[in-house]
N, C-alpha and C positions, 0 to 999 in steps of 0.2 A: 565446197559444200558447207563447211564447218563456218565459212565468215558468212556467205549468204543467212545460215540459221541464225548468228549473232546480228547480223542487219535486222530480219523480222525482227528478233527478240526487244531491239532498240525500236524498232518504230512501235511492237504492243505496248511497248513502255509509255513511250511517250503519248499515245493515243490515251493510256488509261489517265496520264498525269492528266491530259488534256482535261479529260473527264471527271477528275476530281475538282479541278479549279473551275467547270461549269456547273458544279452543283451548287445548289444556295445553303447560305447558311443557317443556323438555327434561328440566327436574326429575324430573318427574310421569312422564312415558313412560318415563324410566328406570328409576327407582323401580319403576312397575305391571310392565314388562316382565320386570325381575330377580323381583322376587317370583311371576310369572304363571311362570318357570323352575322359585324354589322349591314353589310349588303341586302343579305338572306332573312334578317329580319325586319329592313326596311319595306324590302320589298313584300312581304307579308300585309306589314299595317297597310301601305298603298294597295293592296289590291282589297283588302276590307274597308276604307273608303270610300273606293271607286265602284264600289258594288252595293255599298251600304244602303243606297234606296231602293235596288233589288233585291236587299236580302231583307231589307223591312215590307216590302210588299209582299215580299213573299211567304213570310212568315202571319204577317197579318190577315193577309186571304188564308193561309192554312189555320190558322186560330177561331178565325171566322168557321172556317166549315166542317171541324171537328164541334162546336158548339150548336151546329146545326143538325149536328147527325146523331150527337149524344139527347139533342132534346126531343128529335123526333121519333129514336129509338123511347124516350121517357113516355111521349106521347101515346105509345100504341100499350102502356101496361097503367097509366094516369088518366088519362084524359084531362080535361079541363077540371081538374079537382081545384081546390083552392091552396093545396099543399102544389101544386105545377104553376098555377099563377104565380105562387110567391117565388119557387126558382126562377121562371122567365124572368121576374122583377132584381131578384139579386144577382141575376148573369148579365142583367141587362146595364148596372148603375155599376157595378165590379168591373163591367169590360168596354162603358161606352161607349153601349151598342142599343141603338135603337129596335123597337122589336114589334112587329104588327101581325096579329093572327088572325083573317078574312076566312069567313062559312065559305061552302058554293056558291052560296047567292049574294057574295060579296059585300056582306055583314061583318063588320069590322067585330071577333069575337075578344079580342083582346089586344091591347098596346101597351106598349112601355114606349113614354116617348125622354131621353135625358139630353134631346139636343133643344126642348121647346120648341117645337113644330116647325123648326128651319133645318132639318133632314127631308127625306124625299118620299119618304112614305106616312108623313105626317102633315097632317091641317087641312081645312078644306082645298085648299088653291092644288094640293097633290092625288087630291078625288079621283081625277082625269087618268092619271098617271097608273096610281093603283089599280083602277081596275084593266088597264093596259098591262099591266106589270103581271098581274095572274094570267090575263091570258096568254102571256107569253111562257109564263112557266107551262099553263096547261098544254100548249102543243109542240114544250122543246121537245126533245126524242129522249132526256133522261128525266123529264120531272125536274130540273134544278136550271135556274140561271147563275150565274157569277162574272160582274160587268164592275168595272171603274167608269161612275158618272162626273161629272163636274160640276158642284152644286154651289149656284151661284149665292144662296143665302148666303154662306157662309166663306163664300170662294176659296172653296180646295177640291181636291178630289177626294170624294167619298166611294164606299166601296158597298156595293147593293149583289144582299145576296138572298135569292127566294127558292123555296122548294115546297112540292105538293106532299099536302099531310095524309096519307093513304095511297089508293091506287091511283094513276094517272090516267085509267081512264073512266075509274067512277070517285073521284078528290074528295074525300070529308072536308078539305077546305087546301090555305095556302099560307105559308108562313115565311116571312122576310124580315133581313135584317139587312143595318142600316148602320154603316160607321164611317168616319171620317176618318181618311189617311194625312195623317199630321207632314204639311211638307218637311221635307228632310234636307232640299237642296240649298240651304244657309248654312246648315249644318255643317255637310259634307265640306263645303266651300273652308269652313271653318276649320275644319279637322283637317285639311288641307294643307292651309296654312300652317296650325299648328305640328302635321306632321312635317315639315321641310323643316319650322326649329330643331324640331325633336332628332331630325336624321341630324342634321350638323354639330347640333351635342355629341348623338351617339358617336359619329363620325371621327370628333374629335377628344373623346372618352377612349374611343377603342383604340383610334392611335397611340395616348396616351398611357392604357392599362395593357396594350402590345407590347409598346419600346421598357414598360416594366418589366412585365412577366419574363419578357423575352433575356433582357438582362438579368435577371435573378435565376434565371435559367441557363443560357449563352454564356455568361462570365465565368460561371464554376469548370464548367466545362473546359472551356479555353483555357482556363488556368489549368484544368489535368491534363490537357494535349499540350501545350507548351511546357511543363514538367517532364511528358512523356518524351518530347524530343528533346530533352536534355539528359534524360536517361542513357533513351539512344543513343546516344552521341558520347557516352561513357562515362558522364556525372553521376554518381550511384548515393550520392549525399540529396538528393534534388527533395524539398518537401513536398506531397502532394495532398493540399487543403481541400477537404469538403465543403460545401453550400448550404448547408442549414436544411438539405432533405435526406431524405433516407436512403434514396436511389444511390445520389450524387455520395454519401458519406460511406457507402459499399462501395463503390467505384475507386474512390479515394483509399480507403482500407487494404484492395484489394491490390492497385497499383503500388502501395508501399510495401504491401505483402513480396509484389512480383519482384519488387524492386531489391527488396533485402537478398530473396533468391539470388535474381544476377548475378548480385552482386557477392553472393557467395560461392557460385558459379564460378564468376572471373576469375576471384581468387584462387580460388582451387585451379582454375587453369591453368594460370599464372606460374601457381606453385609446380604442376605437372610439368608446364615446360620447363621451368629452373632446374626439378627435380632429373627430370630424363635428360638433361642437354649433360647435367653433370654428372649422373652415372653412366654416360654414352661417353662422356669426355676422358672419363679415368681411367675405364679399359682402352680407349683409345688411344690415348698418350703413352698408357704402357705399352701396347701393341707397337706404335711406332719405336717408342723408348728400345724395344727387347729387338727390333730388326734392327734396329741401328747399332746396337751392342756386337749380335751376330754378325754383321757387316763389316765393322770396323775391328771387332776386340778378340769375337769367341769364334769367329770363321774353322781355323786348322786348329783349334782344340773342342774334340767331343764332347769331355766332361760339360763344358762352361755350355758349349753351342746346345747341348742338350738339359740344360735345367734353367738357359734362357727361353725354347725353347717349349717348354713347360709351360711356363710362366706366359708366354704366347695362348699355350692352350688353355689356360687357365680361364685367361682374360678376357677370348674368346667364348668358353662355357659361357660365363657373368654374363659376357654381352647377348646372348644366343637367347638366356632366362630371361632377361630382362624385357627383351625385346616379345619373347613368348607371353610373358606375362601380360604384357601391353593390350595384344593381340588379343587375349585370352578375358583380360576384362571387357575391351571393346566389343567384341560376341558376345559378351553376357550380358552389358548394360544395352545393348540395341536389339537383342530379342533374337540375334539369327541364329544361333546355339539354340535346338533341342532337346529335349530331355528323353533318354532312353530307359523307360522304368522297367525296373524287373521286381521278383521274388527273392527275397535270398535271407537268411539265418545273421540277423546284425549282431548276436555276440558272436560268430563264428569269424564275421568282417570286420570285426576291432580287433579282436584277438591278431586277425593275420596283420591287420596294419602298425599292432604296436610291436608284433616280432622283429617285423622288418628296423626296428630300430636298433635291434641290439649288438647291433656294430656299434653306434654312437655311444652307444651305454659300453660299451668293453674299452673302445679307441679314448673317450672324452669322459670317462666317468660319471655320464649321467645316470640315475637312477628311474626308470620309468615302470610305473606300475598302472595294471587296468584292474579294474572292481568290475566284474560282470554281473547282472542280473540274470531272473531265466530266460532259456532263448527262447529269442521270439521272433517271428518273421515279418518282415515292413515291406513296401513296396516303393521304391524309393530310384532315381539313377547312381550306379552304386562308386560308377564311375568319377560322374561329378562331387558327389560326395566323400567320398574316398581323399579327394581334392581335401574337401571340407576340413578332415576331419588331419590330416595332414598338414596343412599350413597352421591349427589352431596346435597342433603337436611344437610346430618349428617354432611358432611364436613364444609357447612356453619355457622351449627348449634356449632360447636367445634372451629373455629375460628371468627366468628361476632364480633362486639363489643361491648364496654358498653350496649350501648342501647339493644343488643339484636334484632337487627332487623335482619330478613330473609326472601329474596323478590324472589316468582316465576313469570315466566312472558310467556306467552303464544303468538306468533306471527307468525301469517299467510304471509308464503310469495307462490310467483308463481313454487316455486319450491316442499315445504312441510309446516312443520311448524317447525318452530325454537324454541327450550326451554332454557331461561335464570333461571339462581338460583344466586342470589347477595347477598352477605354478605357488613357489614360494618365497617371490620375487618383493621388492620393495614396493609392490602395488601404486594404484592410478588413481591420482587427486578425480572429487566429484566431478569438477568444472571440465575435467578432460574426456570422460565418458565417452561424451557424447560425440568427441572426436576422433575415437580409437579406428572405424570402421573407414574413415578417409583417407582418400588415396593420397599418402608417401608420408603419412604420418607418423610415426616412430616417437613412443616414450622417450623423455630423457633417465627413467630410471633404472638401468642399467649399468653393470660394473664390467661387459665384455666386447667384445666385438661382436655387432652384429649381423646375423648373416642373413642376407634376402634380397630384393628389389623393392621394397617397402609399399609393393602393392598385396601381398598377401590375405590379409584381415577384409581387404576392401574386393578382392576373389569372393573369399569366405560369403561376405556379405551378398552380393549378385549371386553366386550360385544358392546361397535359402533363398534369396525372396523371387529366385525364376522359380523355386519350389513352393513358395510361398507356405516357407515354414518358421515358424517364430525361434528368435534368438535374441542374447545379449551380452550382458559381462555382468559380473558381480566382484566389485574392488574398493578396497580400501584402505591407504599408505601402513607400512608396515605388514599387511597381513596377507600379500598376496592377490592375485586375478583367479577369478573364476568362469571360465568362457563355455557358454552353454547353447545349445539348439535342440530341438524337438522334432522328430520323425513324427510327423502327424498317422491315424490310420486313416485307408480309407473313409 
């Protein structure tokens, strides 16, 4: 079963690899995307072209017949004043359009003629024509004609349009106009050709401002993923250069950000394995050291076999902590450790944690004193804490100094209450600060042996911030550590 699900596993793999090396690159989408621009606007100007004498017809008859509805709405509040002739006259020379207004009795009442009587509703030879032309407005079924003739004075097509001035079927008269549609198909032909230049410029603009873009794009890139697999790959020096954009210069920032991380990551790995392989190594070598003794030396003598022996169990504690400790930070920096809060009186639970020392203080001559504030009750896990408050005891108690003094201090503020633990040890250069919280880190400024697994402080640290309660240190050479955290309230 177990190899069958490592088969799937290798074939989704390789499926996905598959599927990464079909995808295109930023090249390529830039490239298709800028040309799919040039395409999509080619094909725009081509289709206004190829419609251009339909869209000029079309426009031109509607220009025409808004001109004819505004003037015969003018007509029915004007009439033939002499302020209405002079608009006919300046709509008519403004739009070059011929204009003829016939009575009922086919009395020519008014013209504009701007083509010189070679329109179609102008000169005698069109007599014939005009008075055919009103009778056909009179019995269209709307009052209105609108026709494309072909007039050969001029030879084009002109565009004849007439409607009845009042009712259709008692007409105060008939009004036509008369314009020439200017051929266009030389034109088109023209634009034609000029658009196929124009595509192969653009055609080859776009190519051109693609394989840019796309490189001033693509190249930065490529350089942070080729840096990135060198990271990967365990080079933690690797530079990672920006492109001259903003995007790209966050991207790059942020990969050196990730990078510096790792890379202090590693280290610290690094360090942890060196660290545990040789504090697993020391009791282990004595473990074997002290059976081999008892085997060989201390067998048929008590005295010896039992203070080799000891020494077995000693080494065995060490290893038992250490290994706890491991444990114990592992659950705390991956989240699976809860917190069990309660209520309870925190000077009443300093007080019990600093009595518990006063065997160290009788056997080792330390001095340990607490300052308590008033009581006050926190809500806190008192267990984990307790932890807290404990290891930052031991740590004082490992680096203090001569005198042996070790100070807790208890202080109510409006926010919770604050717990200080001060030593009077040869304190912690600036530059180290920042490192005291790291796992297997241990000052050199000590004058004793020190006693722990040197993950203590880096406990401390994981159990506040799964409380996500504020702490730190306050040192400086000569004057002693001051290590302090905060019981937030509710």
């Amino acid at each position: 079963m177990r190899m069958r699900n490592n088969i799937q596993r290798l074939r989704r793999i390789k499926r996905r690899v598959k599927q990464e090396k079909d995808r295109p690159s930023v090249h390529t989408l830039l490239a298709i995307s800028f040309l799919i621009f040039v395409v999509i606007t080619f094909g725009l100007l081509l289709i206004e072209v190829l419609f251009l004498e339909k869209f000029y017809y079309y426009f031109k008859i509607s220009e025409t017949q808004d001109l004819a509805t505004e003037l015969l709405e003018t007509h029915d509040t004007e009439e033939f004043t002499k302020e209405f002739k002079e608009k006919l006259s300046e709509i008519a020379i403004n739009n070059q359009i011929c204009i003829t207004v016939v009575d009922n009795r086919s009395y020519i009442s008014y013209e504009s003629d701007v083509m010189d009587t070679r329109c179609l509703i102008h000169g005698w030879h069109n007599y014939n024509r005009l008075y055919l032309l009103t009778r056909e407005i009179r019995e269209s079924s709307t009052g209105m004609i609108c026709k494309n003739i072909f007039d050969e004075h001029i030879n084009m097509e002109t565009l004849l349009l007439g409607s009845v001035i009042g009712s259709q079927d008692d007409p105060e008269g008939y009004i036509l106009f008369n314009t020439a549609l200017q051929p266009v198909g030389t034109t088109v032909d023209l634009l034609k050709r000029l658009l196929i230049l124009i595509a192969v410029v653009l055609f080859l603009i776009g190519i051109i401002i693609a394989l840019v873009v796309s490189n001033r794009l693509a190249v930065p890139i490529i350089r942070l993923t080729d840096a990135a697999k060198q990271m990967a790959h365990g080079n933690y020096k690797t530079e990672f250069e920006g492109g001259g954009y903003k995007e790209i210069d966050e991207l790059a920032q942020t990969l050196t950000y990730a990078e510096q991380e790792i890379s202090k990551i590693d280290t610290m790995q690094r360090d942890l394995i060196a660290n545990v392989s040789h504090d697993l190594r020391t009791p282990l070598t004595m473990l074997k050291a002290y059976a081999e003794m008892i085997r060989d030396l201390s067998g048929d003598n008590p005295v010896k076999r039992n203070a080799h022996l000891q020494v077995i169990i000693e080494e065995t504690d060490r290893l038992t902590m250490l290994v706890n400790d491991i444990l114990d930070l592992s659950k705390l920096e991956n989240g699976s450790q809860k917190l069990e809060f309660q209520n309870f009186d925190v000077t009443t639970w300093l007080a019990d944690i600093c009595s518990r020392y006063r065997g160290v203080s009788d056997k080792m001559g330390y001095h340990i004193t607490f300052t308590p504030d008033e009581p006050v009750e926190v809500s806190c896990d008192p267990g984990k804490m307790e932890r807290v408050v404990c290891n930052l005891i031991n740590n004082a108690i490992n680096y203090t100094g001569e005198d042996k003094q070790v100070f807790i201090r208890q202080i109510n503020t409006d926010t919770g209450v604050r717990v200080e633990v001060r030593d009077t040890g040869a304190g912690i250069e600036e530059e180290k600060i920042n490192k005291i919280f790291e796992k297997y880190y241990r000052s050199e400024n000590h004058k004793r042996e020190v006693v722990g697994t040197g993950l203590g402080l880096s406990i401390v640290k994981a159990i506040l911030k799964l409380h996500d309660y504020p702490f730190g240190v306050r040192s400086k050479p000569g004057e002693g550590s001051v290590f302090w955290f905060c019981i937030e309230k509710d």
